[in-house]
N, C-alpha and C positions, 0 to 999 in steps of 0.2 A: 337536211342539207341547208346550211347557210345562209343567208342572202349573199347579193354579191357585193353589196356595201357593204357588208362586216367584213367580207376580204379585204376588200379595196381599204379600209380602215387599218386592218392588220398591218397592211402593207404597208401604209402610209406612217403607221408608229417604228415599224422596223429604220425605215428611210432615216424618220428621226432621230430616232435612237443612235446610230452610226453617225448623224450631221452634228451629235453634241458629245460622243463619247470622251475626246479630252479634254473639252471644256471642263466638262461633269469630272472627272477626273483630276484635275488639277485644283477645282474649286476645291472638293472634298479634302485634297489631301492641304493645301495651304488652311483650312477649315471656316472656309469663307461662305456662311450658309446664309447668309442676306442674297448674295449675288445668283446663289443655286436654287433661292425660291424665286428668284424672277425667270427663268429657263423654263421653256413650256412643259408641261406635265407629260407631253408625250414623248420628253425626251428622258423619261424617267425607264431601265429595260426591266424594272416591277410589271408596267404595263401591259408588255407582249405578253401575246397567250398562244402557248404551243397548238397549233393548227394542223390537221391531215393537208398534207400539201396536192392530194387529190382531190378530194369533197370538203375540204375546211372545216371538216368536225373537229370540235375546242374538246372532247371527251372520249377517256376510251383513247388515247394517244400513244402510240411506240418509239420513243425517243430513240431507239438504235434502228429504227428503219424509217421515220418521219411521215408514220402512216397511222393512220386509227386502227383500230383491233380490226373492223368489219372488214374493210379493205386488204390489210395483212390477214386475214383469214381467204378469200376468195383468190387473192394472190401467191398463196402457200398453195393451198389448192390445186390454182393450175399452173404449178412449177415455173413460177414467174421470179421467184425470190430463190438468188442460188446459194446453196448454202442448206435451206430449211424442205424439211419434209414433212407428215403430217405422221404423228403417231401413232405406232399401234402396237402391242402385247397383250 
């Protein structure tokens, strides 16, 4: 698990991310790239890293349920996720 400062990080680039998007956007496409390397690095969305939004594991990630495998496994499990079941034949 984590620390809680690498959350807190994550979070703080997402913010970013979204406070420069049409900046970044407009520079790119007028292709004005002097002015797009002065824009902080964190407002670059290369930098975000997909996160378990329960335990903040960066690994092992489920993009269609926004969970890490462990977690989407324990939660398959105990029929918490509607939809999925657990296999068997």
């Amino acid at each position: 698990m984590p620390k809680e400062s690498v959350k807190a990080r994550q979070r703080k680039r997402e913010k970013i991310v979204l406070k420069y998007a049409k900046r970044r956007k407009f520079l790119k496409d007028s292709r004005n790239y002097e002015l797009l390397q002065r824009l902080p690095r964190n407002a670059s969305p290369v930098r975000l890293r997909n996160r378990c939004s329960i335990t903040g594991r960066s690994r092992g990630y489920m993009r269609q349920f926004g969970i890490s495998r462990i977690v989407f496994r324990n939660m398959a499990s105990q029929g918490l996720i509607p939809g999925v079941k657990k296999a068997s034949w």
